[in-house]
C-alpha positions in Angstrom: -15.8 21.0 -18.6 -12.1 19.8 -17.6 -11.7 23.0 -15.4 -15.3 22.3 -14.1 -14.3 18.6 -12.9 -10.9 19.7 -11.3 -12.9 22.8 -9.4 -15.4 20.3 -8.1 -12.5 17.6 -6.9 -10.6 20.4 -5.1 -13.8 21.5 -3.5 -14.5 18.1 -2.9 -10.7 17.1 -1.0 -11.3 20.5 1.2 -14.9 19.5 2.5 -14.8 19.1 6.2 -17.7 18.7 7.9 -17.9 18.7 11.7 -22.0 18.1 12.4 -24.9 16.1 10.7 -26.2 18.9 9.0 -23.3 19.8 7.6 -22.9 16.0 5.8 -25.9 16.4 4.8 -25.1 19.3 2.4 -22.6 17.7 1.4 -24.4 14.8 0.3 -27.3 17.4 -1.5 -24.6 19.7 -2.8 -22.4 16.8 -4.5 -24.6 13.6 -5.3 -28.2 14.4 -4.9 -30.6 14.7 -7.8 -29.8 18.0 -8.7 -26.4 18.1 -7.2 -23.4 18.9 -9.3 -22.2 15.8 -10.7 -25.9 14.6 -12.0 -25.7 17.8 -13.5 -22.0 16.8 -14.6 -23.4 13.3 -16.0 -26.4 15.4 -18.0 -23.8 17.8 -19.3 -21.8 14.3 -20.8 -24.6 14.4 -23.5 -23.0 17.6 -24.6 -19.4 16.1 -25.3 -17.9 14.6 -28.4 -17.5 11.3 -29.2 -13.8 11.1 -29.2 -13.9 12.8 -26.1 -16.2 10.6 -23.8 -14.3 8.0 -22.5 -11.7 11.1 -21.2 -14.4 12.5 -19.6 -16.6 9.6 -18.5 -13.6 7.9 -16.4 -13.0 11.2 -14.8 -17.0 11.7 -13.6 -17.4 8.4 -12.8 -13.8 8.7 -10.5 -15.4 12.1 -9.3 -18.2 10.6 -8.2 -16.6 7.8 -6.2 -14.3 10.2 -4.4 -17.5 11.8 -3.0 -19.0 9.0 -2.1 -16.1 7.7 -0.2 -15.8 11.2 1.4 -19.4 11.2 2.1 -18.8 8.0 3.8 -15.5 8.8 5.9 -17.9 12.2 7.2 -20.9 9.9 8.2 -18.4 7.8 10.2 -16.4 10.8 11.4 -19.3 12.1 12.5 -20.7 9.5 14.4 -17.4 8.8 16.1 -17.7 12.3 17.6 -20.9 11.5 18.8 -20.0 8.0 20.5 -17.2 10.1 22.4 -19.8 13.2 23.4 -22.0 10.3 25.0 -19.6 9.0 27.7 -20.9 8.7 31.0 -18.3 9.2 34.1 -18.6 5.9 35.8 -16.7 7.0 38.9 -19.2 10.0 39.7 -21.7 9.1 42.8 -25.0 8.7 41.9 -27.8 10.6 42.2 -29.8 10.5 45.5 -32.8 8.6 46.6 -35.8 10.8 48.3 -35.0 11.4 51.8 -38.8 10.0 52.7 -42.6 11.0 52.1 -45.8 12.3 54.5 -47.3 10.1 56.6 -50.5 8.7 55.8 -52.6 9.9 58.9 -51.1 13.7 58.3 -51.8 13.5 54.9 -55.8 12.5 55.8 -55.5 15.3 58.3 -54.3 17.4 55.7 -57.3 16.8 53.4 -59.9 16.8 56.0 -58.4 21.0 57.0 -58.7 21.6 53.5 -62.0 20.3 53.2 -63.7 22.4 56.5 -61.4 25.5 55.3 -63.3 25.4 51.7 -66.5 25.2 54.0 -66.1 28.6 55.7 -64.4 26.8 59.3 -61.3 28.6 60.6 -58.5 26.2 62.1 -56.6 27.5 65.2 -53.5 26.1 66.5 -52.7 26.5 70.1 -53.4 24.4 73.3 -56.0 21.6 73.1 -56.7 20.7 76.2 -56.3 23.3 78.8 -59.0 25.7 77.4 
């Protein structure tokens, strides 16, 4: 159970963990219900008595090392995030619309539509001369 302790430390030291996700299995892997160091604690029952104050101090120091690791990812993390979200203040901003249709086209517009629907053909060309 020593060996088993020492593994889970030096697995625990090398963790790095570079997205959310990834904290997140750490958290599952190491201190979640059926993580490794529950399983550690329900393994305790298996000890001897002369034995579990060794082994108790070392779990109990196990499992505050991950939690302080788990803790330092988060804030890692989340420090990578607050840099991804910068915003270049210098850059020009975006455009406005250059304008819209005027009202009396857009009528016009509506009224083609409806005589087209109706079977009428529009023509372009001069008005007044023929």
């Amino acid at each position: 159970m020593l060996e088993k302790i020492k593994n889970i430390q030096k697995e625990i030291k090398d963790f790095n963990a570079g997205s959310p996700a990834e904290t997140e299995e750490f958290r599952i892997k190491y201190l979640g219900k059926k993580g490794l160091i529950p399983s550690l604690f329900h393994d305790f029952k298996n000890v001897p008595p002369s034995e579990k104050s060794l082994y108790g101090k070392l779990i109990n120091e196990l499992k505050n090392e991950a939690t302080e690791k788990l803790n330092s990812l988060k804030e890692s993390v989340k420090n990578d995030d607050d840099t991804r979200s910068y915003t270049d203040l210098t850059r020009p901003a975006a455009g406005f619309p250059s304008g819209s249709r005027h009202p009396i086209s857009i009528v016009r517009n509506e009224i083609i539509n409806i005589f087209q629907r109706l079977g009428f053909t529009i023509s372009e060309g001069p008005e007044i001369e023929d």
